[in-house]
N, C-alpha and C positions, 0 to 999 in steps of 0.2 A: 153068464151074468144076468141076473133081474133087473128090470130098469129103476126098482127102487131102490138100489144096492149104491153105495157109494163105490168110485173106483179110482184109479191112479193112471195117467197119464204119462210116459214114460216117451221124452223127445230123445235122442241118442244122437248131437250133434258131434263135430271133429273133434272139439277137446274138451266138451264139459255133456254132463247129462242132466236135460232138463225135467223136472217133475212138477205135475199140476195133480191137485185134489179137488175131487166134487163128488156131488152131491144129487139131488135131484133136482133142485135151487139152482146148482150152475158149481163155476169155477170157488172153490173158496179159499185156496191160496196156491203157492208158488215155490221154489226151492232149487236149488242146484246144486251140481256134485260133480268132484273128477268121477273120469270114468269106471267102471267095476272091474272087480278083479273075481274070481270063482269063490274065493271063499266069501268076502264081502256079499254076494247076492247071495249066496247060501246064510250068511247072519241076517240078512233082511226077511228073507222067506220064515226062518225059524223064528225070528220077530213079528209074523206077522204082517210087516209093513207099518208096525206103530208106531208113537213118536220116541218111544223105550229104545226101540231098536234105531230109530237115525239120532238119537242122541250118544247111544254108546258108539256112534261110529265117531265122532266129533272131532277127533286126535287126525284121522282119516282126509275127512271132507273138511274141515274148517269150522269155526260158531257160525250157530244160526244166528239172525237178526233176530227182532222179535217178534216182525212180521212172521217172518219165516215159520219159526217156531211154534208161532199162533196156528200156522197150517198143518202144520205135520198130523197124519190119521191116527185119531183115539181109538176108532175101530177097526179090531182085524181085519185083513184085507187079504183075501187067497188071489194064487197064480190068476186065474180066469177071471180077474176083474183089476187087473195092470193090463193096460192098452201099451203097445210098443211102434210106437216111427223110430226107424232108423236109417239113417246112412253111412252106419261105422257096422260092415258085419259081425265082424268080430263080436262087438258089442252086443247084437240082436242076438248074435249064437249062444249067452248066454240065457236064454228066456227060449227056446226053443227045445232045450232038455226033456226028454218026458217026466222029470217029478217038476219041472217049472215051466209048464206051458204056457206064457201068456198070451193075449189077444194081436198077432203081429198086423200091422196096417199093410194092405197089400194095392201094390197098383193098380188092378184092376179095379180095383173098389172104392177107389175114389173117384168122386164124383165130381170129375172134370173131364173135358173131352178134348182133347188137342193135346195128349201127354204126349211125347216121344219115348222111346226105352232107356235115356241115359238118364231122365228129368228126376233132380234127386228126390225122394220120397219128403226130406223137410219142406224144401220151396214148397211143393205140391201143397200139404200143411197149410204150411202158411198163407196160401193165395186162397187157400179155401177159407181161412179163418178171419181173410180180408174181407174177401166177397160175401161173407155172415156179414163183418160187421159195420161196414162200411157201404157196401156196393159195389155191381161192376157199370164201367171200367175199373181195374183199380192195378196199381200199380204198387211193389210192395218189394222195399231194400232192405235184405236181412243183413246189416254189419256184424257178423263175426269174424271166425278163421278168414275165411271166404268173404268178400261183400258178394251178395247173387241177386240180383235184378230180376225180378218175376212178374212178368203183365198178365194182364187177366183181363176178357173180354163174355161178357154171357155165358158164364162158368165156363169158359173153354183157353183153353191156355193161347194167351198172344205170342208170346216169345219173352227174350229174354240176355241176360249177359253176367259174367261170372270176369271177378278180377279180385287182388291178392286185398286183403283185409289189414289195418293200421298194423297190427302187430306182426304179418308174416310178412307184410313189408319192411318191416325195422331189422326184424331177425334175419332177412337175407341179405341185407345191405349189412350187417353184422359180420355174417358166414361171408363175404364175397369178399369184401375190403378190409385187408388186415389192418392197415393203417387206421381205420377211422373208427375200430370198435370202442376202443374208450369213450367216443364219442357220440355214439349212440344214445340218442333224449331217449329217457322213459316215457311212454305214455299213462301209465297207471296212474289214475286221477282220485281226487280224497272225492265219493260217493255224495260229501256233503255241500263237497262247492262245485262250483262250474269251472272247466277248464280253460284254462287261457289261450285263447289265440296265439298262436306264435307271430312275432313279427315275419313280416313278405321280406325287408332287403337285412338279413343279418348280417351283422359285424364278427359272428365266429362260427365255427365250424359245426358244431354243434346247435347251432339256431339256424344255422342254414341248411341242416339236413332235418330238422323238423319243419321249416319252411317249407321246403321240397315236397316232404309227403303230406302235410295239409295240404297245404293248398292244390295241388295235381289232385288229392282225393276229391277236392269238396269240390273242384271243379268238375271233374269229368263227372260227379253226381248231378250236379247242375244243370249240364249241356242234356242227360240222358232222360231228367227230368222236364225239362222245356220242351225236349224231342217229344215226351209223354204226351205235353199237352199241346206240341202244335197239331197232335193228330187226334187227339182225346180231349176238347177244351174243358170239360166237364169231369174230368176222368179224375180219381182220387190217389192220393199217392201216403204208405204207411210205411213210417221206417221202424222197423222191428232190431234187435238181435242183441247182444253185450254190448255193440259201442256205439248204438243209437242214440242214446241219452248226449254222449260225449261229441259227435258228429253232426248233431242237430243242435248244441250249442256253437259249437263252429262254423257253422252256417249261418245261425243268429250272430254273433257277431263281426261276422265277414260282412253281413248286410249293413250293421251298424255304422259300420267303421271303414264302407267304401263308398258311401253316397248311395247306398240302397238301388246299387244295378240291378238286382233280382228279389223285387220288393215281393213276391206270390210266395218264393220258395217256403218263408218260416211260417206265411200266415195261413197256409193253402195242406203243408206238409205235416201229417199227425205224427206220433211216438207211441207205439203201443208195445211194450216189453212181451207181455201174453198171446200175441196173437196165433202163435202155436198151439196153444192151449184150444183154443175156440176154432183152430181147424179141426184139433182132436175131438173136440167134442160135437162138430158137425157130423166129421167120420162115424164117429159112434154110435149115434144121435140114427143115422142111416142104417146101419147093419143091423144095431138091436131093432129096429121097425123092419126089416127084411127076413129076420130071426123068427 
């Protein structure tokens, strides 16, 4: 790939696959998609990568926003200019075919020092995409499937901690307890308003099992974040991932509505959706200058 080439960005997370476009400019938009199946990447290839080709998928993946759809690439786009992170192989085995070879991000090659061999290749991503844009120290909670804890010290990886994320919480207290599935709260929240705090002492069973996993979430983020800065006073912390938006309101109003015990967490803690993105584009940023 030319460094004057536009190219795609291709995150391969547990249940959804994230996609970033750019430019020479930078990032210029956003997108996401359940994951592929062999034919489907073979209709994107034969598309090009245009926005032709993820519109006819539409039935598939879902409408685009209009954001969205503002992103999607007017121009062709060949294999060897799709960059791929993954941590779903399966997923990445697709892009590694020889008539679809894309650019796979590889451990060695990122440019952090204190990786371990299990360290999944998204965190890495993402702390690099902190430490662009933010700084280190920096401390970075991706809420998805997973919530994963990623610290990051003078590009060299701090450590870290990994636990079950809002919805594979819900779904196994779903699977475990036959009694209480009917009662399982939904979390799926309207994108245009803020979700509501659950009340702390419910009166039904159901508000006291979203009781339970708020707040034990927002909490143990809390204690892990204070941990951050009693060792890092200075240290920056980035919540990234699908239920950042949703989690970082529940912290905001957990602060409101308890006499503000933890007055730093809302005003101290950023939201960055992208930050994936801008580790890809560190990554890549590196290789084509080693190219």
């Amino acid at each position: 790939m030319k460094r004057s080439e536009p190219w795609l960005a291709l995150v391969i997370g547990n249940t959804r696959l994230h996609w970033g476009y750019f430019d020479q400019a930078g990032l210029l938009g956003s997108w996401h998609t359940p994951h592929l199946t062999e034919a489907i990447a073979a209709s994107l290839q034969q598309a090009h990568f245009t926005a032709e080709g993820w519109e006819s998928l539409i039935d598939w993946s879902g409408p685009y926003t209009e954001t969205e759809r503002a992103a999607l690439p007017q121009a062709p786009l060949s294999p060897e200019n799709i960059w791929v992170a993954s941590a779903v192989p399966a997923q990445s085995n697709l892009w590694k075919q020889p008539h679809r070879m894309a650019s796979i991000v590889t451990r060695s090659h990122i440019p952090l020092s204190g990786m371990y061999p299990t360290l999944g290749i998204d965190r890495a991503i993402n702390l690099l995409g902190a430490g662009e844009l933010v700084g280190y120290p920096v401390l970075v909670i991706d809420a998805g499937t997973a919530i994963t804890l990623t610290a990051g010290v003078a590009k060299s990886v701090y450590g870290g901690a990994i636990l079950p994320g809002l919805r594979l919480q819900t779904e196994s207290l779903a699977q475990k307890t036959a009694s209480l599935q009917a009662l399982i709260p939904s979390f799926e929240v309207d994108p245009n308003a803020a979700p509501m705090l659950p009340t702390r002492w419910a009166k039904d069973t159901e508000g006291a099992i979203a009781s339970g996993l708020i707040y034990s979430l927002t909490a143990t983020l809390t204690d892990y974040i204070l941990s951050w800065w009693q060792q890092f006073p200075a240290g920056q912390v980035v919540l990234t991932g699908g239920d950042a938006p949703q989690l970082h309101s529940y912290l905001i109003q957990q602060e409101n509505s308890e006499n503000k015990r933890t007055p730093e967490i809302v005003s101290r803690v950023q939201v960055n959706s992208d930050l994936m993105f801008y580790g890809m584009q560190v990554y890549c940023r590196e290789r084509m200058l080693l190219a």
